[in-house]
Phi, psi and omega in degrees: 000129195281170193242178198197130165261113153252152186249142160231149169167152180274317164274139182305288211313301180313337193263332165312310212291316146344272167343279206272355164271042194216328190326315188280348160306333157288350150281004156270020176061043157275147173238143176236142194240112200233151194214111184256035165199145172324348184274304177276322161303345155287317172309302191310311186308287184300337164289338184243006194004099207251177216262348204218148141196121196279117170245095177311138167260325167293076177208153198266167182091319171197127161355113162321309191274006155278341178305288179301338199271331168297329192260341166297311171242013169243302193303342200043076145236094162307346213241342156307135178249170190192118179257129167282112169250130192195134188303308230271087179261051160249154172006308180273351168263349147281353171284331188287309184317285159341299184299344206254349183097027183283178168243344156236168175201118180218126205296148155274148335310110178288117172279141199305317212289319145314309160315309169286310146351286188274344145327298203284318183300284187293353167283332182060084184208152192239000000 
């Protein structure tokens, strides 16, 4: 069974720029999903449970950390592992981030090399 990423964030580029640093994980038979608002990234999730997701917080209709706390604590789907990406690093949005159920939370401008990294880590791909 193939593993499945989804990127959210309300900009295309950044959600290219994600894309493409992930890119060589479709030869490990990743299917990739992308959502430029919390609403549709919440269908996605449930429909496609996808095993990884980079979750923008700053997005309209709805939120990253409303996004994760549905899904973490109403859907229980503990086993979505789910990175916060958000301009904002302070102490208290990470603290919040935490409460909401992320399993990481890491500030923009992000390095790509890192983004792939902890790809490979929850994917368990070497």
């Amino acid at each position: 069974m193939s593993q499945k990423i989804l990127i959210v964030d309300d900009e295309s580029h950044i959600r290219m720029l994600i894309g493409q640093t992930l890119e060589e994980l479709e030869d490990e038979g990743v299917d990739f999903f992308e959502a430029e608002n919390g609403e549709i990234a919440l269908q996605i999730i449930q429909d496609e449970k996808p095993d990884l997701v980079f979750l923008d917080v700053m997005m309209p209709k709805m939120n990253g950390m409303e996004v994760c706390r549905r899904v973490k604590r109403e859907l229980k789907m503990e086993e979505v592992f789910i990175i916060l990406l958000t301009a904002k690093g302070q102490e208290m949005d990470r603290q919040k981030g935490q409460e909401v159920g992320a399993d990481i939370y890491m500030t923009k401008p992000f390095d790509p090399e890192a983004i792939l990294d902890k790809a490979k880590r929850v994917l368990q791909i070497s």
